[in-house]
C-alpha positions in Angstrom: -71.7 31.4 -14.6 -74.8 29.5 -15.8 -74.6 27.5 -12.8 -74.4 30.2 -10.0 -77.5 31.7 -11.9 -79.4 28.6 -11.8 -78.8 28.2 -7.6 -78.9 31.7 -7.0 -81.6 34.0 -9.1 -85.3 32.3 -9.1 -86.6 33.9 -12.4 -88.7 32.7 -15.2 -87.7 30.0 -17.0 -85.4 30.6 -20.0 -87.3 30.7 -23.4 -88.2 27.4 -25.2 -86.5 27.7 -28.8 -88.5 28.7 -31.6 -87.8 26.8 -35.0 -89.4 28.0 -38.2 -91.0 25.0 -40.5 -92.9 24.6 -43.4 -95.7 21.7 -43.7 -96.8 20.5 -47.2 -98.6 17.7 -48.4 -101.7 17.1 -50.6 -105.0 18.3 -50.2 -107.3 15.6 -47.6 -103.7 14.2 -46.3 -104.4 15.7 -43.3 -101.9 18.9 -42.2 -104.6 21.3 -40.6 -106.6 18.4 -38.6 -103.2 16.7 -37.3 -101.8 21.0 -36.5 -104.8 21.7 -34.9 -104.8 19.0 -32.9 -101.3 19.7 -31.5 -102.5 23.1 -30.7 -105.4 21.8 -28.8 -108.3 23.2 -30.9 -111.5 21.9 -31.2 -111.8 19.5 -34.3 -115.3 20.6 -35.4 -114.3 23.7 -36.7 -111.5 22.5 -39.3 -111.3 23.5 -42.9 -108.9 22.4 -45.7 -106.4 25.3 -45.8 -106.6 26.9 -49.1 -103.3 29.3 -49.2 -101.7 28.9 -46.2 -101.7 29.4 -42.7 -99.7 29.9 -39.6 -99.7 28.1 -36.6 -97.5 28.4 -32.9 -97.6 24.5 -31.7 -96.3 24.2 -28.4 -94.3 21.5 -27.3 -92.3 21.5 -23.9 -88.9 22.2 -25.1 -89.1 24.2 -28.3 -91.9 26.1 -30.1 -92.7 25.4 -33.6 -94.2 28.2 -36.1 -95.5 26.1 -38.7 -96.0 27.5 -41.9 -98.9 25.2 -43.5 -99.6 25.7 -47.0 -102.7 24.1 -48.9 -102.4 21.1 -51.0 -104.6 21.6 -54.2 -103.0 21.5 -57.5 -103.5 25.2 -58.1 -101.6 25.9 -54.7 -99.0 23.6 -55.1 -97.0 25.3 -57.9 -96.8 27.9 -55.7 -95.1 26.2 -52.6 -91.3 27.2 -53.3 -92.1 31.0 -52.5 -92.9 29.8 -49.1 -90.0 27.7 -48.3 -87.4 30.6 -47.5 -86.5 31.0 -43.6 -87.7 27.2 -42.9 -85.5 25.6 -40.7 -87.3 21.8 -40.9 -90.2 20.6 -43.7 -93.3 18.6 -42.0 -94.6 16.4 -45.4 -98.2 14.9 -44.6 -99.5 12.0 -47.0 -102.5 9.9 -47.1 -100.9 6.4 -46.7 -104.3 5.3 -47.8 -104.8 7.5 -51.0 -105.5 6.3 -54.8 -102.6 5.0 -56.6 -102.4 8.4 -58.6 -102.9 10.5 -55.3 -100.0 8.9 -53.9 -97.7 9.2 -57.0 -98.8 12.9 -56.9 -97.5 12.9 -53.5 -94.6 10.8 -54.1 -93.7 13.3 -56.9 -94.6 16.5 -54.6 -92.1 15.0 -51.7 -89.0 14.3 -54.4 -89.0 18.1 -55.5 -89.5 19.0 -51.9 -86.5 17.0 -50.8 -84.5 18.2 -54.0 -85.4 22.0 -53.3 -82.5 24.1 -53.0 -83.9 25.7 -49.6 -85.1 22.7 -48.5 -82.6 20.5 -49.7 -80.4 20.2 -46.2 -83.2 20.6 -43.9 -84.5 18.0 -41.7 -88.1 16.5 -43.2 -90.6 14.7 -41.0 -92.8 12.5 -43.2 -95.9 11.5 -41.5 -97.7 8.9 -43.1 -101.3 9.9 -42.1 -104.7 8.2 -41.7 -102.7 4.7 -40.6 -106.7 3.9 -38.8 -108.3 3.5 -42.2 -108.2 0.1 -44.1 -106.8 0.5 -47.2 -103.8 2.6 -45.3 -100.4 1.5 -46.9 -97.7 0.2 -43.8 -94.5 2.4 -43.6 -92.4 0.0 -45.2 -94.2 0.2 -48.3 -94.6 3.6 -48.2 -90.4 3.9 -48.0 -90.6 1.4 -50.6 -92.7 3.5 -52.9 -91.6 6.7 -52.7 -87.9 5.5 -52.9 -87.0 7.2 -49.6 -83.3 5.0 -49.2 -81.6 6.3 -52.6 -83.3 9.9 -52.7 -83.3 11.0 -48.7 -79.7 9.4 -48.4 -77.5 11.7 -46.4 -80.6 14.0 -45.4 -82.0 13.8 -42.2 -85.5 12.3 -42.4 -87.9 10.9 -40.1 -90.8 8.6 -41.9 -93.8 7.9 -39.2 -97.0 6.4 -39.3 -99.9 8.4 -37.3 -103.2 9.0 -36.7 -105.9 11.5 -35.2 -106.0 8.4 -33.2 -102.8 8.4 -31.5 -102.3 11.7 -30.8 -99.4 10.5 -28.8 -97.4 9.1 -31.4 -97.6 12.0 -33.2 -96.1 14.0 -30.6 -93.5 11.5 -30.3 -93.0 12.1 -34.1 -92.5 15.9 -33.2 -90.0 15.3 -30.4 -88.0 13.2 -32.9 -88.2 16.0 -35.3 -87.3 19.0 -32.7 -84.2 16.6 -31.6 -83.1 17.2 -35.3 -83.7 20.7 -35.3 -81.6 21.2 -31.7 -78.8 18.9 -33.7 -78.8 21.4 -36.0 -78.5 23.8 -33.5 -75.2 23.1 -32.5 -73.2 21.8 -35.2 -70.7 24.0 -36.2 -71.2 26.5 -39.0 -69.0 25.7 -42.2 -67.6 28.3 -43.8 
């Protein structure tokens, strides 16, 4: 039936599929400039996100609603009441952070990945600001944060980016969205 409609009916395209994620990291790691970005705004204009906001990134096969909440200390104890309806978690670090910035993070991603509504959702961890000199390689960052033992048996995508390479980042995305349509059709347990 699909296929007669395809050869037969010229309508609009079918609807790209709309996933619901949440995106979390620490304050200056970079969540609104790498969103904003994606979505094609100008970058003059950005501000640290102080409570949260939401964003529709585009991408040509699926729509992402990104639920970006700030990073300061006084926000973060707040993050769980967020996480309900996600369907994926976007974590941003500073790969080239203070030592205590990134055990803060390192810390911040653990409960993240240990959250019961996070839990058995597929993460993308973007190691951000991989242009700067002191920025720590992804191999250490796995190293650090202990990604093998703790994300084993999760789905998880660890990347390195930059407002550099705009097009790795999307790459990064793609990656992610190929989880999310995984997830799409596995069968539901009972």
């Amino acid at each position: 039936m699909q296929c007669f409609r395809a050869l037969c009916c010229k309508g609009p395209p079918p609807p790209r599929p709309e996933y619901d994620l949440v995106c979390i990291g620490l304050t200056g790691s970079g969540k609104t400039s790498l969103l904003s970005q994606l979505c094609s705004e100008s970058p003059e204009n950005i501000v640290s996100t102080t409570g949260f906001s939401i964003k529709a990134v585009p991408f040509q096969n699926a729509i992402l609603n990104v639920k970006e909440l700030g990073g300061a200390d006084n926000i973060r104890k707040y993050w769980s009441r967020y996480y309900q309806g996600s369907q994926g978690v976007i974590f941003v670090l500073d790969s080239a952070s203070s030592e205590d910035d990134l055990e803060t993070a390192r810390n911040e991603l653990h409960s993240a990945l240990q959250h019961p509504q996070l839990c058995t959702l597929p993460f993308l961890i973007l190691a951000n600001h991989q242009d700067k000199p002191a920025a720590r390689s992804v191999q250490e960052i796995k190293k650090y944060f202990e990604l093998e033992p703790l994300a084993r048996g999760k789905r998880w995508i660890l990347k390195p980016c930059s407002l550099e390479d705009m097009e790795a980042v999307k790459d990064s995305f793609s990656l992610l969205i190929n989880l999310l349509e995984e997830r799409d059709f596995e069968p539901s347990r009972m």
